[in-house]
FIKELUM-445864 format. One record per residue (C-alpha): residue in one letter; x, y, z. Coordinates in steps of 0.25 Angstrom, whole numbers, padded with zeros to 4 digits, always signed. Layout:
// FIKELUM-445864
AXYZ...
***
This chain:
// FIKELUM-445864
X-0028+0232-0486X-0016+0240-0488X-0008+0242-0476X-0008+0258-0473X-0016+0260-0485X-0023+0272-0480X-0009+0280-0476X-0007+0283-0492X-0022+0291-0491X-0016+0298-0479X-0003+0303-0482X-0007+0304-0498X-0011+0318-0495X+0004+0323-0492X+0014+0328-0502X+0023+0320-0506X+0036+0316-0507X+0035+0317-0492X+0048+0314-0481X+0045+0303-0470X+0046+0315-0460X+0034+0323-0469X+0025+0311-0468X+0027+0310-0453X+0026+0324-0450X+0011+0323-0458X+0007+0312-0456X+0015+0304-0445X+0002+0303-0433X-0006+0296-0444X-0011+0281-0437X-0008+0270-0446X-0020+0259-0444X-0010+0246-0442X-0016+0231-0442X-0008+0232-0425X-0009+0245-0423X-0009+0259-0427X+0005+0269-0431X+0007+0282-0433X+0015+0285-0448X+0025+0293-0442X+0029+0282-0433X+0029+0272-0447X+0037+0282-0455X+0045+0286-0446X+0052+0271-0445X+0057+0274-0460X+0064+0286-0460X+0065+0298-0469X+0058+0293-0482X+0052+0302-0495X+0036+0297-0498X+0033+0299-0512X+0018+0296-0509X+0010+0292-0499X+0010+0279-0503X+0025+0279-0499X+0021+0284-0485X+0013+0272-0484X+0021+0261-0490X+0033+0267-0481X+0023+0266-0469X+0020+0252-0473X+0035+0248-0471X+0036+0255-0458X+0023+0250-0450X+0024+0244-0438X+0021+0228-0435X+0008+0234-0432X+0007+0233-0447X+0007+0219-0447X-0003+0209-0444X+0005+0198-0436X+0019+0201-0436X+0028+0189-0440X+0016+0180-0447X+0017+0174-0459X+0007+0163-0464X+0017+0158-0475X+0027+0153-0464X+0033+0141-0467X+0030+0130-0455X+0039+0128-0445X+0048+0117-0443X+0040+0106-0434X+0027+0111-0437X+0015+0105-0445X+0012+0113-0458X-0001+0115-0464X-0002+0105-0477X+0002+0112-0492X-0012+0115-0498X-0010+0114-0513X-0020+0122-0524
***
């Protein structure tokens, strides 16, 4: 699943290029569904400054950079961390 992948439908009706300050005004109450928690886009886009969208993908990829930690599952987690200093490792499996 594509994070956001249904803003690009949403805004795709509006003329573009289009200003940061023209998508707010349009479109800046719409909710963005987060995996933590729900956004408005005018809060997200508002983070970037003035900006020209060519499309609404932009707008989307845009948002995508300016989301949140409610965007993310668990904030600072990694499974491909290497093993501490004094702990016990899991043994290297070799296919």
């Amino acid at each position: 699943m594509r994070l956001l992948s249904g803003l690009t439908d949403q805004v795709g009706a509006h003329s573009y290029p289009a200003t940061t300050e023209e998508v707010i005004e349009e479109y800046g109450e719409l909710e963005l569904e987060l995996p933590n928690g729900d956004e408005q886009l005018g809060d997200v886009l508002g983070r970037l400054g003035s900006e020209t969208f060519e499309s609404a993908e932009d707008v989307r990829v845009a948002a995508i950079s300016a989301v949140s930690s409610n965007a993310v599952g668990r904030e600072n987690y990694s499974d491909r961390d290497p093993i501490a200093i004094g702990e016990d490792g899991h043994e290297q499996v070799s296919f």
